[in-house]
C-alpha positions in Angstrom: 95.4 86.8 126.7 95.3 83.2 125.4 97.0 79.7 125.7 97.2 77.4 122.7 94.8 75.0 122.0 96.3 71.7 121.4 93.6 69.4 119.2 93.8 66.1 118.2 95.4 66.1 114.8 94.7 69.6 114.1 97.7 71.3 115.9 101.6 69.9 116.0 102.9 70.5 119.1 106.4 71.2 119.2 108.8 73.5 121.6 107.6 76.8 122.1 109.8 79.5 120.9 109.2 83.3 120.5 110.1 84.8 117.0 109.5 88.3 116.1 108.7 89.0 112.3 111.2 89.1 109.7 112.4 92.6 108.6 113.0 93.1 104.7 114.2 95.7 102.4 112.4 96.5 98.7 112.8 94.1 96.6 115.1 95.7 94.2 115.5 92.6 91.6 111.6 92.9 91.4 111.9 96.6 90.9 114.1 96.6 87.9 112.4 94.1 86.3 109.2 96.1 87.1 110.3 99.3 85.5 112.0 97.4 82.9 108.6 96.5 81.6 107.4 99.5 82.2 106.0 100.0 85.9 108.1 101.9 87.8 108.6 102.3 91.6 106.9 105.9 91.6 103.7 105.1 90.4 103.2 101.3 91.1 99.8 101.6 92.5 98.4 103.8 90.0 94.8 102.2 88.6 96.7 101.8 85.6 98.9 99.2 86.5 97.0 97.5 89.6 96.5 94.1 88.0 100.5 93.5 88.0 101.2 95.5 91.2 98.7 94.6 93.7 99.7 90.8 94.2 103.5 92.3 94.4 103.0 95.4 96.1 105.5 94.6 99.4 108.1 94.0 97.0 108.2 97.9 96.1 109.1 99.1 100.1 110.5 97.8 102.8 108.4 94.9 104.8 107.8 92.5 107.4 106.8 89.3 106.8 104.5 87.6 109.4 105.0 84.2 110.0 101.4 82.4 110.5 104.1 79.2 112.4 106.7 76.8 110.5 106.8 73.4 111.4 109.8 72.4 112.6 110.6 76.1 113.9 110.5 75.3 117.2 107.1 76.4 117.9 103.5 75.2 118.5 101.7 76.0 115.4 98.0 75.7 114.9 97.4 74.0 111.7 95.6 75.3 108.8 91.5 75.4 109.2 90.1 72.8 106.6 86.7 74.0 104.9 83.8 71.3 103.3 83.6 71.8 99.6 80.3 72.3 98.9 78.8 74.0 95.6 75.9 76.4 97.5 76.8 79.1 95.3 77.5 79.6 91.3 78.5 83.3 90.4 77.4 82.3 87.1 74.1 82.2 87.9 73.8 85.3 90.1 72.8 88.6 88.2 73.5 92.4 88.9 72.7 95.7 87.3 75.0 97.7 86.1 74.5 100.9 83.5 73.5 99.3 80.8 71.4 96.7 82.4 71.4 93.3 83.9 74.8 90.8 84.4 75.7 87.5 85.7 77.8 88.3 88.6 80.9 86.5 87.0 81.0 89.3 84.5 80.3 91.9 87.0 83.0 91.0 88.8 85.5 90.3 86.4 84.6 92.4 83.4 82.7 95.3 85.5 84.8 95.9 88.8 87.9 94.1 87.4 88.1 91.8 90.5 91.2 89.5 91.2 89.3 87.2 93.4 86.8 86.1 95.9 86.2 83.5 98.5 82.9 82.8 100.3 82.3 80.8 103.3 79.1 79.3 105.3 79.8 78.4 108.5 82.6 75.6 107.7 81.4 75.2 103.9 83.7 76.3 101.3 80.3 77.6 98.7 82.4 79.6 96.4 86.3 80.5 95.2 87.6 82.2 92.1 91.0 83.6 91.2 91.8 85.3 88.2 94.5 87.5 86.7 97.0 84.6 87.2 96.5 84.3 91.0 95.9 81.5 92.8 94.9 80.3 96.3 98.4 81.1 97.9 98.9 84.2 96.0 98.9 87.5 98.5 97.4 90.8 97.5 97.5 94.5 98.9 94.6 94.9 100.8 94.6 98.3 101.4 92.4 100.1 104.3 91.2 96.5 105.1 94.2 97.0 107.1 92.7 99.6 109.3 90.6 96.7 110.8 93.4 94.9 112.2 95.2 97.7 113.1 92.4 98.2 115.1 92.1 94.5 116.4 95.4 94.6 118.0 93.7 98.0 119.5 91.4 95.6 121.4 93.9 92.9 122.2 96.0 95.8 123.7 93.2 96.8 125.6 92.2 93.1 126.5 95.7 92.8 127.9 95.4 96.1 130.7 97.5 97.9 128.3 95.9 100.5 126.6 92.5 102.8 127.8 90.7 103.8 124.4 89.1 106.9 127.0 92.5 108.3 127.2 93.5 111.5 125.1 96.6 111.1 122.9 99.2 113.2 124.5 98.6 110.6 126.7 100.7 108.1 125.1 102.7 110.5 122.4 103.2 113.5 124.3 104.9 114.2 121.1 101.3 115.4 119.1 100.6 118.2 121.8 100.3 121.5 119.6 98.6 119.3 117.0 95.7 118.5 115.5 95.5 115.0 117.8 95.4 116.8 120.9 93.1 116.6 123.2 91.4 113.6 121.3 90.4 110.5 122.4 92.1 107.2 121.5 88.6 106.2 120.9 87.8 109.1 118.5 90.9 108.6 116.3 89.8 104.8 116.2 86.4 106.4 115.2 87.4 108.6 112.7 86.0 111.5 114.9 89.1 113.3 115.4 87.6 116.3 113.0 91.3 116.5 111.2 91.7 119.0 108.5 93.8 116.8 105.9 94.1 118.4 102.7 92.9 115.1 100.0 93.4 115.6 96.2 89.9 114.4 94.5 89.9 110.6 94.8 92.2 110.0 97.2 91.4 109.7 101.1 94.9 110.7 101.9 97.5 113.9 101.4 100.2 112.7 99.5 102.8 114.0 101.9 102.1 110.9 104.1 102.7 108.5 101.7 106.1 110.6 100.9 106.7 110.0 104.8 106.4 106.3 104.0 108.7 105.8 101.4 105.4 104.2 99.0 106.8 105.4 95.8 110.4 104.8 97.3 113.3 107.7 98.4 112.0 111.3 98.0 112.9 114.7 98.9 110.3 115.4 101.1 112.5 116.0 103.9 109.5 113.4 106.0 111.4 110.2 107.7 108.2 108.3 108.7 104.9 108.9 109.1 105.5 110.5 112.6 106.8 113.3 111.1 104.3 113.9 108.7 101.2 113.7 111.6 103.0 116.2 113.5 102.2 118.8 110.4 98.7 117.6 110.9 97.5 121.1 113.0 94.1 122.3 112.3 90.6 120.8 112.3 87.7 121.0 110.3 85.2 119.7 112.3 84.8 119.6 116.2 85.9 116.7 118.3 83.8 113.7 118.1 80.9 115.3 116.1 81.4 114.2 112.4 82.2 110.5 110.8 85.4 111.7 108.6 87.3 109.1 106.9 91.0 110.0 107.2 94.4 107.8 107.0 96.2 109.5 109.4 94.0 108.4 112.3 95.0 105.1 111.8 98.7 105.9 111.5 98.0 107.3 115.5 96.3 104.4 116.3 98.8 102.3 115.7 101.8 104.1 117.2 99.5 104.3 120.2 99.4 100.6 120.4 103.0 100.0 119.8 103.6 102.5 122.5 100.9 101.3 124.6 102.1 97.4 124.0 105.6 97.8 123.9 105.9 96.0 121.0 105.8 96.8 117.0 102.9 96.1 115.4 104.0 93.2 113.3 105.5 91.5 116.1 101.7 91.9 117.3 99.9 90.8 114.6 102.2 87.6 114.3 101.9 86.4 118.1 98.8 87.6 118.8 96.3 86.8 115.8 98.0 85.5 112.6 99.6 82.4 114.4 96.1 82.4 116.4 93.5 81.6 113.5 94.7 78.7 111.0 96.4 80.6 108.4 97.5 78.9 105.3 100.1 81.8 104.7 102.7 84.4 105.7 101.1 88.0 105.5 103.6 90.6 104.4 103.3 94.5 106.2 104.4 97.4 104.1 106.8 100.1 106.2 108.2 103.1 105.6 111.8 104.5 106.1 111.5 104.4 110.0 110.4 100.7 110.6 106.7 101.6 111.3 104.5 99.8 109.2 101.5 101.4 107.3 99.2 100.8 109.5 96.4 102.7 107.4 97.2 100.8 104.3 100.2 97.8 103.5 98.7 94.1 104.5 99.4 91.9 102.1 97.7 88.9 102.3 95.8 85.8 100.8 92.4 86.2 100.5 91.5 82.4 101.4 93.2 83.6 104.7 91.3 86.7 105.2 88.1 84.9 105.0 89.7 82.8 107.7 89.6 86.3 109.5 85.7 86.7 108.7 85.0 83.4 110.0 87.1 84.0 113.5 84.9 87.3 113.7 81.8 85.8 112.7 82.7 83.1 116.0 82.7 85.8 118.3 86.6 86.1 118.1 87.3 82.3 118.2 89.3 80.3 116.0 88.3 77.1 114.7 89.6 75.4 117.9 87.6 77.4 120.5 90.0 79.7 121.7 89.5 83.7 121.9 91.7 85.5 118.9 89.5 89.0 119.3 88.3 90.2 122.1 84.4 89.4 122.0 83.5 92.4 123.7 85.3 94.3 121.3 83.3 92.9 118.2 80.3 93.0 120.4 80.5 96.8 120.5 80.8 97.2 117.2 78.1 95.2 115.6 75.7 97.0 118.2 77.2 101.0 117.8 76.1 103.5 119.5 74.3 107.3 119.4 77.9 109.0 119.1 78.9 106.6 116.3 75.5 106.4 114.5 75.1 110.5 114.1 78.6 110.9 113.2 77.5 108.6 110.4 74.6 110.7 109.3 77.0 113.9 109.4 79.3 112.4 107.3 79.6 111.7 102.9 79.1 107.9 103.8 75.6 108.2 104.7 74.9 108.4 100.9 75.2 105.0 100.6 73.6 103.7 103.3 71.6 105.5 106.1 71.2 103.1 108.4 74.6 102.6 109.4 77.8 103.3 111.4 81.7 103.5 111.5 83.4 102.3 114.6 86.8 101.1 115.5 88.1 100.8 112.3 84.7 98.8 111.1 81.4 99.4 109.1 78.5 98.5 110.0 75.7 98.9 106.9 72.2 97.8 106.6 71.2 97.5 103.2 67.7 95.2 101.7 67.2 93.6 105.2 71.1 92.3 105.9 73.1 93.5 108.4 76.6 93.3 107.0 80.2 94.1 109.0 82.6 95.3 106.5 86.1 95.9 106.2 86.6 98.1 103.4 90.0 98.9 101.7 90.1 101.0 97.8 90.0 99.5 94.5 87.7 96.5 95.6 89.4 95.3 98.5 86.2 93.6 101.1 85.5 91.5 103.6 81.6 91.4 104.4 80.5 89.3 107.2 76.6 88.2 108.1 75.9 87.1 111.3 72.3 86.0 110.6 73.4 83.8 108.1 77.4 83.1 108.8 78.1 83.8 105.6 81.9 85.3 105.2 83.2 87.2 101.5 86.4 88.0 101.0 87.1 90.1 98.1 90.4 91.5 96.8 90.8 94.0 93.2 91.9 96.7 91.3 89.2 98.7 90.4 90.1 102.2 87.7 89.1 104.4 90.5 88.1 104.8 94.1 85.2 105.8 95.9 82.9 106.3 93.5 78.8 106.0 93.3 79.6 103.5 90.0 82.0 101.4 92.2 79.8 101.2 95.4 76.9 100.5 93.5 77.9 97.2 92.3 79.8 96.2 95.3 77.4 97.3 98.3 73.8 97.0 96.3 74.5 94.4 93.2 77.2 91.6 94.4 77.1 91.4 98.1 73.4 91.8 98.2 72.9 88.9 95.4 75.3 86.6 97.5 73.4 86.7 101.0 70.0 86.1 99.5 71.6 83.1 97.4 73.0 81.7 100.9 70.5 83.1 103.7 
């Protein structure tokens, strides 16, 4: 797909070497001392405790860590991207609304949707970074479904490469899903989120608990479930008809990913490591959550600094380059999804997600929302997980969190309509 780009003083150029990504148990040492002080294994990502777990949560399961290139490893590694400081933006002086009136975003943010940091970007100016709750610039954090995206990204390298054909159906590639729900759907409508599953969700939850049994999330269980595999082959009825309705579901994802493995040949960390996080200038390892059967979550467990996923906002915002000039993302990929289409668009206004914005779209794994004038690409993941990304303006925000709750009108207000909105008129 690509060759490396050797610049000047920004790349060390050393013998090239192929190294897969590092496969590691649950940290047990972390675990006991976890539940020790009172946060135990089975309910480590409850709201309650998200401020302690988040920045740890690999260390609960099993893991790969993905190398973004050692010096000295052998291997030609792309140095990390250098920013200008600049001070375009002070948070401080930024307000937002929230119930009981108006806020400077520092105590929206902080106070309001208990945030653990942000970084914000303008073209190559650093214009604003804050880390709280003991993090600092190095410090990873569970992104949650802002992992679908690049799930979805290694979708589009696959396809870049000849390897996979989004039009097929998904017997295609798993034989192993005919008789359920995912057959005779389109790779293309599981990246969608059109696949019309019938997933039983408990209120404020996007997913049914037996898949995260499958994974091994809360650790060892009796469910009987090794891997998410076996729980998607329980998946058997729909609720909607193929391709018709916008229906946010984890277990798409989960396909989508063993589609690419399949597809690819290779796992998806392995993917992810050679293909994009040795490709864009990381500062950082990223670390991918798996369950029992090797499979990472694809739907959920990146674990990553979030100075290094605006480094991601600012490769998509370059139409896939990296800071060198060389093509990370497919463009045509990203192309298709900042344009949509009519499938995509009135599967939007079908589905709950239309509440917040009408003018808008889920494809591949991506929102598109128009809100006051700005166009804004979003990946999304619960409890205040973001990355927003303006093209008009080149403006990149990377958010990470641990909000009390998920999806609710409270949450999305302040996110979608008070901080992100505030942000882009301060740096338009």
């Amino acid at each position: 797909m690509k060759s490396l780009i050797l610049a000047g003083a920004a790349v060390c150029m050393l013998s090239f070497n192929i190294h897969a990504a590092s496969y590691h148990q649950a940290d047990q040492a972390f675990i006991k001392q976890s539940e020790s002080l009172g946060v135990s294994q089975s309910v480590w990502d409850s709201a309650e405790y998200a401020a302690v777990s988040f920045p740890h949560a690999y260390k609960y399961t099993s893991h790969y860590r993905i190398s973004r290139g050692l010096l000295g490893s052998g291997e030609s590694v792309l140095m990390p991207e250098q920013w200008q400081e600049s001070r375009l933006l002070d948070i401080t002086q930024l307000t937002g609304v929230d119930a009981d009136g108006e806020h400077s975003l520092d105590i929206i943010l902080r106070d309001r949707l208990k945030n653990h940091s942000m970084v914000v970007l303008k073209g190559n100016k650093l214009a604003h970074q804050h880390f709280y709750n003991g993090l600092n610039q190095d410090s990873t954090h569970l992104d949650m479904s802002v992992t679908k995206s690049f799930t979805a990204m290694l979708a589009a390298v696959a396809v870049d490469e000849g390897k996979l054909d989004m039009s097929k159906k998904v017997e295609y590639y798993l034989p192993e899903m005919k008789g359920t729900a995912f057959e005779g759907v389109t790779i293309q409508e599981v990246a969608d989120m059109r696949s019309g599953l019938n997933i039983p969700t408990p209120e404020f939850l996007s997913w049914d608990p037996r898949l995260t049994q499958s994974q091994d999330w809360h650790g060892k269980n009796d469910s009987g479930l090794h891997g998410a595999k076996a729980y998607l082959k329980l998946v058997k009825e729909r609720k909607y008809p193929i391709g018709e309705k916008y229906q946010y579901q984890d277990p798409n994802t989960e396909l989508l990913g063993m589609v690419v493995e399949k597809a690819a040949g290779v796992k998806l960390a392995d993917y992810l490591e050679a293909e994009i996080w040795k490709q864009v200038g990381a500062e950082n390892d990223v670390f991918w959550m798996s369950g029992p059967d090797g499979y990472v979550s694809a739907s959920g467990g990146l674990n990553m600094s979030t100075r290094d996923l605006a480094r991601i906002g600012k490769v998509i915002l370059n139409d896939g380059k990296n800071y060198v000039g060389e093509q990370v993302i497919p463009k045509t990929f990203l192309d298709d999804i900042w344009a949509g289409n009519e499938s995509v668009r009135s599967a939007w206004a079908k589905g709950k997600e239309s509440h917040l914005a009408e003018d808008g779209w889920y494809k591949d794994q991506f929102r598109v929302i128009n809100i006051d004038g700005h166009k804004v690409l979003y990946m999304v993941g619960i409890h205040g997980q973001i990355l927003a990304m303006e093209k008009s303006s080149g403006v990149v925000i990377a958010m990470n969190g641990g909000y009390t709750q998920t999806e609710t009108p409270r949450m999305a207000n302040l996110i979608f309509y008070q901080v992100i909105p505030a942000i882009l008129e301060q740096l338009k």
